[in-house]
N, C-alpha and C positions, 0 to 999 in steps of 0.2 A: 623621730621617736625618742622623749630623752624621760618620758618618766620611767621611774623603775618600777612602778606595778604595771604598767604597759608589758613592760620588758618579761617581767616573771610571765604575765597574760601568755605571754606569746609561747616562752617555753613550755606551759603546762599544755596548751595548744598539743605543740610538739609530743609531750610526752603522751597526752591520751589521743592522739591520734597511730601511734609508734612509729618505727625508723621512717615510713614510707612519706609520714607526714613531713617529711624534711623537704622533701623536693617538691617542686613544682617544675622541673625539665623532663629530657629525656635522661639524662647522665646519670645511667644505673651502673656504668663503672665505678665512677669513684661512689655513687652513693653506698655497693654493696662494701667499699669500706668502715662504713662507720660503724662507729662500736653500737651495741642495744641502748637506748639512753636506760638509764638507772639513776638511783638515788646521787650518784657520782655529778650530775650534772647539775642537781640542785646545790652541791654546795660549789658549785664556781660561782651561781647563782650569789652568793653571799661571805666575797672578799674582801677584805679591809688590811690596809696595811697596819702591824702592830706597833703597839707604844715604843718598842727598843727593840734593837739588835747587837745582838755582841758580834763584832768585828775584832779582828787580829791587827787592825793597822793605826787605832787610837778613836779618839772620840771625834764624833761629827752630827751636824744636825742637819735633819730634810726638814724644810716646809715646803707643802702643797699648797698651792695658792688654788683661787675661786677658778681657774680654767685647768686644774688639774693638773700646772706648770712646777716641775720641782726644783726648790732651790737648797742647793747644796750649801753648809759650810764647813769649814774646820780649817785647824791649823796645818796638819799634815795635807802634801799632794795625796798620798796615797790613802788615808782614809777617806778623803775628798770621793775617791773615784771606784772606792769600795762600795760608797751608797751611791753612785752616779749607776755602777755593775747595777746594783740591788733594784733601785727604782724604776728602771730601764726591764730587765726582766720582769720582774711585779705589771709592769704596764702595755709593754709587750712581749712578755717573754714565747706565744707563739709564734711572732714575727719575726724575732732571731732564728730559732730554730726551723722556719720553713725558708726563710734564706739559705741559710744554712744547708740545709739538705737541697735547695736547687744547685747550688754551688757547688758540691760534693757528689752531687749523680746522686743522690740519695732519697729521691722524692719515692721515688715507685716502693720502698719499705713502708711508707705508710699509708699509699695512693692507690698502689696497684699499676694497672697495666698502661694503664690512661698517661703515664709519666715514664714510661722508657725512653721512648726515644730523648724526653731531656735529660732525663739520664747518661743515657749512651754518650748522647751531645757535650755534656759537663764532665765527663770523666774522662773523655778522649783528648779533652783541650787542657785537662789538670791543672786545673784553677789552684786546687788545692795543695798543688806539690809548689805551685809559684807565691801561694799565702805564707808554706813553711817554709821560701827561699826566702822570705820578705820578714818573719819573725827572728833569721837566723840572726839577718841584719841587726835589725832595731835595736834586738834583745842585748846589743853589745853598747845603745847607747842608755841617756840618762831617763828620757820614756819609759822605758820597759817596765819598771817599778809597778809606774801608774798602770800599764797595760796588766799588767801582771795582778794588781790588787783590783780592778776591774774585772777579770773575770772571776778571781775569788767572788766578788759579789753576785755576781748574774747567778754562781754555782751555789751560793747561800740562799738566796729567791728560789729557786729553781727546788731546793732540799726541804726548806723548810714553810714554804707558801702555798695556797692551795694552785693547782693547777688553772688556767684560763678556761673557759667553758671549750673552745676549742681540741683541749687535746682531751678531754671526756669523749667530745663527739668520737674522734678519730681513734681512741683506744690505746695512747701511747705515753710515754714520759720520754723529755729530753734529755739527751746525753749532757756527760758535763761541760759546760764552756773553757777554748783554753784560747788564751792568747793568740793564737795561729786561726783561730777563728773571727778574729776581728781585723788580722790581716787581710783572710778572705773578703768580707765585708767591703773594704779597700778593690779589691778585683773585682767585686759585682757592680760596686758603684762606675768602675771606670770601665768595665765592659759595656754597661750601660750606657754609657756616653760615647765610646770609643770604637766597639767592637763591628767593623764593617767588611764584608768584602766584594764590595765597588768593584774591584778589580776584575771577577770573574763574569758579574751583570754587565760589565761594559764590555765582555770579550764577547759574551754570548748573545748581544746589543748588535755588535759590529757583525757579528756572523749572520744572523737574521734578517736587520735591516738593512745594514750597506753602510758603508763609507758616508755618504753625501745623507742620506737621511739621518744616521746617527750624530753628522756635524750639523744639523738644523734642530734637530731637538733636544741634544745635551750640549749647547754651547760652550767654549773652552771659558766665556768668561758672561755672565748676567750683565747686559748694558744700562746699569744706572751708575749712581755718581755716590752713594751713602755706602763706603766701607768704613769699617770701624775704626782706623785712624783717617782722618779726611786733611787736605791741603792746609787745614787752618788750626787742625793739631797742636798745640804746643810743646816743646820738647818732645818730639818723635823720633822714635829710634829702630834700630833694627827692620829698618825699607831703605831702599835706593831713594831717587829725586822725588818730590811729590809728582804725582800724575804723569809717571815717568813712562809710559806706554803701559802693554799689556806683561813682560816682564818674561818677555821671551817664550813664552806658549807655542810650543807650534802645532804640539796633535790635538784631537775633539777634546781632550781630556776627560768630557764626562761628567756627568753630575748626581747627587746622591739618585735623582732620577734614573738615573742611567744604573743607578744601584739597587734600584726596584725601592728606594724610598720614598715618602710621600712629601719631602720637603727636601728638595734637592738644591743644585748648589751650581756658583762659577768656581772657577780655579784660578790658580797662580803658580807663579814660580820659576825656576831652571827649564829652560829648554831640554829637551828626554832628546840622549841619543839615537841616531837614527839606525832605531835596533827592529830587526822582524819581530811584530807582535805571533805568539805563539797563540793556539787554536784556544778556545776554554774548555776546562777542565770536564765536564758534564753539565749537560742541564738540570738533573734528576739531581746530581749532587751540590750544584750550585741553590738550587730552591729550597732542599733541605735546609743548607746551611744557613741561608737568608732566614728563614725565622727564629732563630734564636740569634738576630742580632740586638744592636740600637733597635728600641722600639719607636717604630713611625713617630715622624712629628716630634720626637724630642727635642727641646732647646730650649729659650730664656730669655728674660730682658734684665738687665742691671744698667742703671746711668748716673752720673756723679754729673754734679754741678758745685763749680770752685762759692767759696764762701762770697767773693765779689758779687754775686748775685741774687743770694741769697737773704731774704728778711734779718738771720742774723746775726747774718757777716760770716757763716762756720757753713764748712758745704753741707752740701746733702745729697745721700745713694740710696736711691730703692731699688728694691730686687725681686723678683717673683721668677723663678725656675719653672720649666715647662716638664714635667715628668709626670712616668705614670701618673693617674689619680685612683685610689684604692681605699675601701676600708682594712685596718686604720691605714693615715696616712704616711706615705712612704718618709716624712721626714718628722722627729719628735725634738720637740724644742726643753730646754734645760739650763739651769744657773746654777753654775759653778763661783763661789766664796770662799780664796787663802789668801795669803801672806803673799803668794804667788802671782796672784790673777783673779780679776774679776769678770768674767764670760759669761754672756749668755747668747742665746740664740738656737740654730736650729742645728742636728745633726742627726742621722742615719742609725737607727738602733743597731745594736752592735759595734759602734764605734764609739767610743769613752768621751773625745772633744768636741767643741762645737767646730763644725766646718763652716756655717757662715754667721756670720753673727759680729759682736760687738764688745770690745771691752774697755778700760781706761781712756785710749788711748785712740783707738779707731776705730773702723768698721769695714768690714772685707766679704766679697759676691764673686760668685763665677758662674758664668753660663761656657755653655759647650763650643769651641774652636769649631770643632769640624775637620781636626785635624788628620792626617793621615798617618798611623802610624801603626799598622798592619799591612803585612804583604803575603802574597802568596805565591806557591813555588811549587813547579811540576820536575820530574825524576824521572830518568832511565830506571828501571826498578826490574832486578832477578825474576825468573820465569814462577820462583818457587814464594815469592814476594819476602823474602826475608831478609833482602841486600837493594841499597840504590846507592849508583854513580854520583860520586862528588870529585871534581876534581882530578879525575882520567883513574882513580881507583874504586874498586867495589869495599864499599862499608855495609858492616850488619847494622843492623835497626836495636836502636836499644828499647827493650822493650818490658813490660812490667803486665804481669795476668791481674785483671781488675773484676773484681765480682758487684752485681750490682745486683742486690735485693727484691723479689717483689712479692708484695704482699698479695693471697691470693692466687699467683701465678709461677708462673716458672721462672727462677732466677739468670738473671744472665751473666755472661763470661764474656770480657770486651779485653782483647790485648792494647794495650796502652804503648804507641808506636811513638820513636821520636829521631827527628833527624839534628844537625849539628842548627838546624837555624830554627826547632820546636816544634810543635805537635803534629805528628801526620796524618790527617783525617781518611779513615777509610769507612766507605759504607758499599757494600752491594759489588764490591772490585771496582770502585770508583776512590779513586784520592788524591789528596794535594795537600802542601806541606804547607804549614800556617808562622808567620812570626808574628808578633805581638809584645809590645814593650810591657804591656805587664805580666807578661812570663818571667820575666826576672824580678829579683831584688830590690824594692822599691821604697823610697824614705818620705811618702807623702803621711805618712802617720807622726812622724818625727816635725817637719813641715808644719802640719795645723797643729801640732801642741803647742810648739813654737808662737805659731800667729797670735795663740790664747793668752799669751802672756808678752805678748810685742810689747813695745816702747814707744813705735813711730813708723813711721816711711821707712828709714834705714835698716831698723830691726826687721821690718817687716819683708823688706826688698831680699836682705840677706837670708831669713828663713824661706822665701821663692825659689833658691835656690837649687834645695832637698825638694823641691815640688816635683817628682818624677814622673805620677799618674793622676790623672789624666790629663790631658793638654784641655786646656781651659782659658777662658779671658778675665782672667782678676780683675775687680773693680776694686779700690781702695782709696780711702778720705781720712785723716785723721784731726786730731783735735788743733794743732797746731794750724790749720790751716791747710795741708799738702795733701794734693790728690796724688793717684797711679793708676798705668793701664798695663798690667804684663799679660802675655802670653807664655803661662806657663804648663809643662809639661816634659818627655825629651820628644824632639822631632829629630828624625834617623836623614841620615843621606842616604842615599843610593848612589854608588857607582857602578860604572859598567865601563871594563877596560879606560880605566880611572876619571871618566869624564860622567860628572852627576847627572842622575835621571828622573823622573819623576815616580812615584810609588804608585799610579795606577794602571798598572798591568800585570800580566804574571810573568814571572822571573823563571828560569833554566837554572833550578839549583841543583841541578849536575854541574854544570857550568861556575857556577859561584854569582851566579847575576845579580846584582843589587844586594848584595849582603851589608849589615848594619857591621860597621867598625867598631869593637870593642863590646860587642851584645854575647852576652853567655844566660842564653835559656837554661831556667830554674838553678843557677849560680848569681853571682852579683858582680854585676856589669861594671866595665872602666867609662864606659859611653863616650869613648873617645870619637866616633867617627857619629856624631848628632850634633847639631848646630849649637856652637857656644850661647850659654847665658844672655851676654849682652848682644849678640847680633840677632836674637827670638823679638818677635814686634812687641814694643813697648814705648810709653808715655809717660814722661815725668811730670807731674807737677798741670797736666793738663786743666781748659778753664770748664767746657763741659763736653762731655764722654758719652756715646752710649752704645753697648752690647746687645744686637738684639739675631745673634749665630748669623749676620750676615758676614761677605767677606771683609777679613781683616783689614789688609791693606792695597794696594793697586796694585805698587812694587815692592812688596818683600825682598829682602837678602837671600834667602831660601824658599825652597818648594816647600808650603807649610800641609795644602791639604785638597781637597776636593768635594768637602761635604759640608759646604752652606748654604746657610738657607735662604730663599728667596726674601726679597729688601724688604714688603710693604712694613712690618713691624718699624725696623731700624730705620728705614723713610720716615713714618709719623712719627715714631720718638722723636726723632731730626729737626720734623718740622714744627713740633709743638714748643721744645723749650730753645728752637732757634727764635722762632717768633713773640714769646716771652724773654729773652735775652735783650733783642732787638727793640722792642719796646718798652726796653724796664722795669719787669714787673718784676718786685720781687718775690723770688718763690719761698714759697713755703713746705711746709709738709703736707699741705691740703692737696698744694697745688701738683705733689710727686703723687700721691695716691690715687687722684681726677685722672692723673696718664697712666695711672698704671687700670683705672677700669675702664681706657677711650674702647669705642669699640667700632669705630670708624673702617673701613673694607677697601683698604687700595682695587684689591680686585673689583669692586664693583667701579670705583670711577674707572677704569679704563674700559672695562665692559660692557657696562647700561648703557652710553649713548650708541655702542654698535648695535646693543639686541632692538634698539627701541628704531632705530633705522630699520635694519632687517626687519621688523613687524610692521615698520608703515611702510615697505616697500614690495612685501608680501601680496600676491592676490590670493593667497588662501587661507591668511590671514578672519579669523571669526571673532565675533562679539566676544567672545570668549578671551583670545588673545590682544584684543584692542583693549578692552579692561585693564588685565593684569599689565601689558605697558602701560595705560596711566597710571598704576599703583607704583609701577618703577619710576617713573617719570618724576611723581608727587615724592620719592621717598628720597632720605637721606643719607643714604648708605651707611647707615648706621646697624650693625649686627644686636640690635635690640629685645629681648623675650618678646614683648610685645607687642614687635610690630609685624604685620604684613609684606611687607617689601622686604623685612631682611628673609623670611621663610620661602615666598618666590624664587628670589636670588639666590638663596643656598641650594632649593631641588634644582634650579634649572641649571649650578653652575656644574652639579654633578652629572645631571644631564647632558650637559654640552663635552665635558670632558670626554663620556665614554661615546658620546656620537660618533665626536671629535678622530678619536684613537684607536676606539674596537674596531673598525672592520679591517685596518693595517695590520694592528697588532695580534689578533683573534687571528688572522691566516700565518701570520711568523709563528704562532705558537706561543707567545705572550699575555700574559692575566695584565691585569689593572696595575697591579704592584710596579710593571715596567713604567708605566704612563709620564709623562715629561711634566714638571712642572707647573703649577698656575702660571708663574711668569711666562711662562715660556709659550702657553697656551693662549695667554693675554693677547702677545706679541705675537704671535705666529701668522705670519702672509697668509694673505687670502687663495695665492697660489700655491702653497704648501701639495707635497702628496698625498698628505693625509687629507686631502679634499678633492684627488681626480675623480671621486663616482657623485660629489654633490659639491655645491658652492657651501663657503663659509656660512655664509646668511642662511639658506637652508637650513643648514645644519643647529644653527642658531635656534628658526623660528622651530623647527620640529624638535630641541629638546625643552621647550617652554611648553610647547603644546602634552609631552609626556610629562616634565612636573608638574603642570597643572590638573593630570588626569592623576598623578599620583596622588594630590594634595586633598584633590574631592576623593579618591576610595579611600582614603585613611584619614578623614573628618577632620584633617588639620585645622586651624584658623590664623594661628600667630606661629612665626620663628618658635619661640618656646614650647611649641606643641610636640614639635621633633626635636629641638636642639633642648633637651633634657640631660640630668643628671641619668638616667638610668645606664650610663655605661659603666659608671663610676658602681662597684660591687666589692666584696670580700673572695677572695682565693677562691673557696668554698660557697660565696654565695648561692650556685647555682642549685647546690643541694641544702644550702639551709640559707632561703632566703630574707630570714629574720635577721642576720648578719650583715644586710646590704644598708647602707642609706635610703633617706627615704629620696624618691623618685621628685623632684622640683624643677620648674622650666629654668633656663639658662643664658645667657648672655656672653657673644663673643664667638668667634671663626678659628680658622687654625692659622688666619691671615692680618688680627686685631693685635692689638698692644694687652686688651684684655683675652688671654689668651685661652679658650676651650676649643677641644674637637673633640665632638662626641662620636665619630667614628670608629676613634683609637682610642679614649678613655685618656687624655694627655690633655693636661692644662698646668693653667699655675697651682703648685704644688705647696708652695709657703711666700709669702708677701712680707715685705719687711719695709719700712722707711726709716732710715735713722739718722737723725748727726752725730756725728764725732763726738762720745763726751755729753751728749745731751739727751732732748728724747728720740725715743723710739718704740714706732705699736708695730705688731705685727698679727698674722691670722694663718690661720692650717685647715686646710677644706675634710673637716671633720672633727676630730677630735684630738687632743693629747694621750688620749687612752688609748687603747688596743681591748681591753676590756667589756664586752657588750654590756653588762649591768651597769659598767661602770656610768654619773652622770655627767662625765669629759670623753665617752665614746664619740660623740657628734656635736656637742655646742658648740661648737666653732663652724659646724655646716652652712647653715644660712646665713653666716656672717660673711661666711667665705664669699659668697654669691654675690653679694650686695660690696663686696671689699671694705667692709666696716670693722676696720682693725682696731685691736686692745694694744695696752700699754706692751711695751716690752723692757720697760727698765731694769736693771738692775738692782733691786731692792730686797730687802725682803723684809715681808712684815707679816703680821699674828703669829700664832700659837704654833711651837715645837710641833712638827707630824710624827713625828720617828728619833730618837736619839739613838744615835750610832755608837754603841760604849766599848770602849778598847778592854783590854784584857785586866789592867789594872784600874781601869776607876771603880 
């Protein structure tokens, strides 16, 4: 939907229909928040950025390019990032502010009741007390300026622009923006990537299932051969010998499966003392806590290929991040023009630089570690709960009254509880004490300003440094020729009675178990006791790389994590530009964007020749069933819109999963969320437990036989009939579904290099190709706008689809948008 009398159509729709016409669900919660629409809504209806702005920080100019892309110039950083503030807000300025308030517990002031409990959840963990430890920091180095004349701007947008049609609907105006708010920003982003607790699903795994079943289906390590530094690496660093065994593993360790996620993971590391795992903490309170983590299926593909191989001669790194997908889209792309840096690329509204992207000099990508770097911790705790045992003494709880807002309802009162190692979650007289490295002090904002205005490898290596949040796999190419692979982030040790352990289990913080060395929650850490710099895995100079959240390395120097994701991605990158290496080809940029939309299905090669056996091996087997295996038979396991065989394959693999695991897990008292793996499911013996009431094959043909009944009552035809955009929606869509994108078939698995899952709404979120210093296009699955009138709400949707990427140069050209006038011109 991108004309704009479409658009106004729709609103008047809305308005003479009144409130009620907003929804098409049931969700008369949040809809009885919304304001009466009125004349209020028509003028969001008709935004425009103006001719000039007078700024306090000098003169600057924005052009808006043909995909609504701003490019910034000026002399000064800081007027620079006065209209970086300004355009940012102007174009998302509701998508700050509802960050914003998830982060702050603040949702249910404009929401209502629909949003406590993330509320309750977000204030208990004090995101926000750890964004103003993290401003305390920064604001002492040379950053701060910019950070500082960046929110002047958002708060200039914000005062003198008309509001988004959004905050009409909802009845509100956003507070001011202040530097500490884009720290926060910083914590959502690496909660997102980071925030797990594995720990308590694997205690409450072991309790249910047993020992022996828990080590069959969260293996301590995925048996394939494609980790992210591989034998043939060059310059590898920070691992022991290559293929140096398993690296001393001895418990199940567990996998993000084991963590109730739907992309789980092998381990590594230090052998874990052999210490009594303690009970888990609650179920009631472990479930809760699992849905405000990492959201399902998060991850990424980024890979470099050295210039030796390349058409010419200069490497090249694509990159496509797997995160939410939402209108608008979770990352907004921007070009930054000084004396200082010339940047562009993509970054997180609310954050002033680009986090990935490209300048003079290089080009720089992260996808998600998987790393571990939360633990959890149970207490002796006073009769009257206002004291727990540390260390053979009774301590008071420090504690803070937090009022959380609700619109509509009755306000709530949440004591805000904290122990010497951070936040103590209590729900219901259920609790457990939480560490998490971005509770403290963190210099990842200092870090990417840094990258913006790099020089090379070395500058760039040394700004790695300051990389505190999140742990991430850095891809990095520069002009010169020089690639890199670090693994940055901090990763904590654990000790226990001084011999290191592994992070997933729960800790006796009466006892002091696994405490991080040198970690001071909501103060700024020495980080003395996390693994140095140069012993974190990393790759100098390497000839081709690729990230695709499988595991790092075989044998690490350190226990790094437990939350990676299954190979098949990181296998087909593997095997595509090994087999173009091998034969010479030289690649191109064509030839980085063809892999980044393969859509090829490891899982179905290992699968289709067992179902299509089980169906001719079948006597119950029906014409019915003998069909649809020739359709498997004939196809190509290609995750296709249009084809037939990849939509069989997808109902029937969901089919076979819960055959597979419901009737075990259904009597433990376990939902889907526990479920182990596709790998793991792939690979799983035909004598497994999870098959003493039916054989594999069974199990097989009878979930073929209910996708197939599924696929006739819901008139499917093709993959693309189900595997649709329609997950992909606005916050708010549900009540005003004028906001959502439009509904288009789709292409790709949560198991393809082109990456969708339409069950969680997670796919590639921004696509990039670039060389060093040369070109580069990229694409955002929707628009640059936030805006609904606006006509860069969506043009970028169906391009998205098809990965038919625009320019990303840094250029700029036509006519002044906005002149940014300083106080004296």
């Amino acid at each position: 939907m991108t004309d704009e009398t479409t658009r106004r159509g729709v609103l008047a729709g809305v308005l003479a229909a009144g409130v009620g016409g907003l929804s098409l669900s049931s969700a008369a919660d949040l809809l009885d928040q919304f304001a009466p629409l009125s004349g209020d809504a028509w003028d969001a209806a008709d935004r425009s950025l103006p001719d000039s702005v007078e700024s306090p920080y000098g003169d600057a100019s924005l052009y808006v390019d043909d995909y609504g892309i701003p490019h910034v110039e000026a002399d000064d950083e800081r007027a620079a990032y006065f209209a970086v503030g300004y355009v940012q807000a102007f174009d998302r300025g509701f998508q700050l502010d509802l960050q914003r308030r998830q982060m702050r517990g603040r949702l249910s002031e404009v929401a209502g009741e629909a949003t406590v409990e993330s509320d309750e959840f977000h204030v208990a963990m004090d995101f926000a007390g750890a964004a103003e430890a993290t401003w305390e920091l920064v604001a002492d180095t040379r950053v701060a300026p910019f950070v500082e004349a960046y929110a002047d701007g958002v708060n200039a947008a914000f005062e003198s622009e008309q509001l988004q049609l959004e905050f009409e609907l909802l009845g509100f105006e956003p507070r001011p923006w202040t530097p500490a708010d884009s720290m926060l920003m910083e914590k959502q982003i690496s909660w997102d990537l980071t925030g797990s607790f594995v720990e308590l699903r694997r205690a409450l795994l072991r309790e249910q299932l047993g020992e022996d079943l828990l080590s069959e289906l969260y293996p301590r390590r995925l048996d394939h051969d494609v980790p992210i530094l591989r034998a043939s690496t060059d310059g590898v660093g920070g691992v022991r010998g290559r293929n140096a065994g398993s690296g001393g593993a001895t418990d199940d360790a567990g996998s993000a499966a084991a963590s109730g996620r739907s992309e789980p993971a092998d381990t590594e590391g230090s052998a874990p003392a052999d210490i009594e795992r303690p009970a888990p903490i609650d179920a009631d309170l472990t479930a809760w806590l699992s849905g405000f983590e990492t959201p399902t299926g998060v991850g990424s593909n980024s890979w470099v290929v050295s210039g030796e191989h390349t058409d010419s001669g200069s490497p090249l790194l694509a990159y496509d991040p797997h995160l939410s997908l939402m209108a608008p889209p979770v990352w907004y792309e921007q070009h930054v023009e000084t004396p200082e840096r010339s940047v562009r690329g993509a970054t997180f509204p609310g954050v002033p630089f680009v986090i990935a992207g490209a300048n003079d000099s290089g080009v720089w990508s992260f996808t998600n570690v998987g790393a571990d770097v939360l633990d959890c911790y149970r207490y002796e705790v006073d009769d009257a709960g206002d004291r727990y045992r540390y260390r053979g003494e009774w301590r008071e709880f420090d504690v803070e009254e937090r009022e959380i807002p609700v619109s509509g309802g009755e306000d709530r009162t949440l004591d805000l509880k904290k122990t010497v190692h951070g936040p103590m979650i209590e729900r219901e007289g259920r609790r457990v004490g939480v560490a998490w490295t971005g509770h403290t002090a963190t210099r990842t904002t200092v870090a990417i300003e840094e990258f913006g205005r790099s020089e090379g490898l070395d500058d760039l290596r040394e700004s790695t440094r300051k990389f505190d949040l999140p742990t991430q796999n850095l891809v990095y190419a520069d002009a010169d020729g020089r690639t890199m692979y670090y693994a940055t982030g901090k990763l904590p040790i654990r000790r226990i009675d001084g011999e290191a352990v592994r992070g997933d289990r729960i800790f006796d913080g009466s006892a002091g178990e696994g405490e991080w060395e040198g970690f001071e929650p909501f103060g700024t850490s020495t980080w003395d006791g996390f693994v140095p710099f140069e012993e974190k895995p990393h790759a100098i100079d390497p000839d081709v790389l690729a990230t695709a959240n499988q595991r790092v390395a075989d044998d690490p120097i350190h226990y790094v994590g437990a939350d990676y994701a299954t190979p098949y991605r990181g296998a087909r990158i593997y095997e595509r530009l090994d087999a173009a290496v091998s034969e010479g080809e030289a690649i191109d940029h064509e030839f980085h964007r063809t892999l980044q939309s393969d859509v090829r299905d490891g899982r179905a090669e290992q699968l289709v020749p067992e179902l299509l056996a089980a169906v001719n091996d079948s006597t119950d087997a029906d014409d019915r069933l003998t069909e649809a295996a020739a359709t498997l038979d004939e196809w190509n396991y290609r995750m296709d819109r249009d084809s037939r065989g990849a939509l069989v394959f997808a109902r029937w693999m969901d089919h076979f999963r819960q055959r597979t695991a419901d009737p075990t897990f259904s009597d433990a008292d376990l939902d889907e969320s526990y479920y182990p793996n596709d790998w793991v499911l792939a690979t799983l013996s035909a004598d497994s437990a999870l098959y003493d009431d039916r054989s594999r094959a069974e199990a097989m043909v009878a979930a073929l036989d209910e996708a197939l009944a599924e696929i006739d009552a819901e008139d499917w035809s093709t993959y693309g009939d189900w595997n649709s955009t329609r997950a992909i929606d606005h916050p708010f869509g549900a009540q005003a579904p004028f906001l959502n994108y439009d509904t288009l078939a789709a292409d790709g698995s949560s198991a393809t290099v082109k990456n969708y899952r339409v069950d969680s709404a997670v796919g590639s979120s921004w696509r990039m190709v670039v060389e060093p210093g040369g070109d580069a296009t990229a694409i955002l699955p929707g628009g640059n706008s936030g805006d609904y009138f606006s006509a860069h709400y969506d043009d970028q949707f169906e391009r998205w689809l098809d990965n038919d990427q625009k320019p990303m140069n840094r250029t700029i050209e036509g006519e002044e948008t906005v002149a940014f006038e300083g106080e004296s011109s």
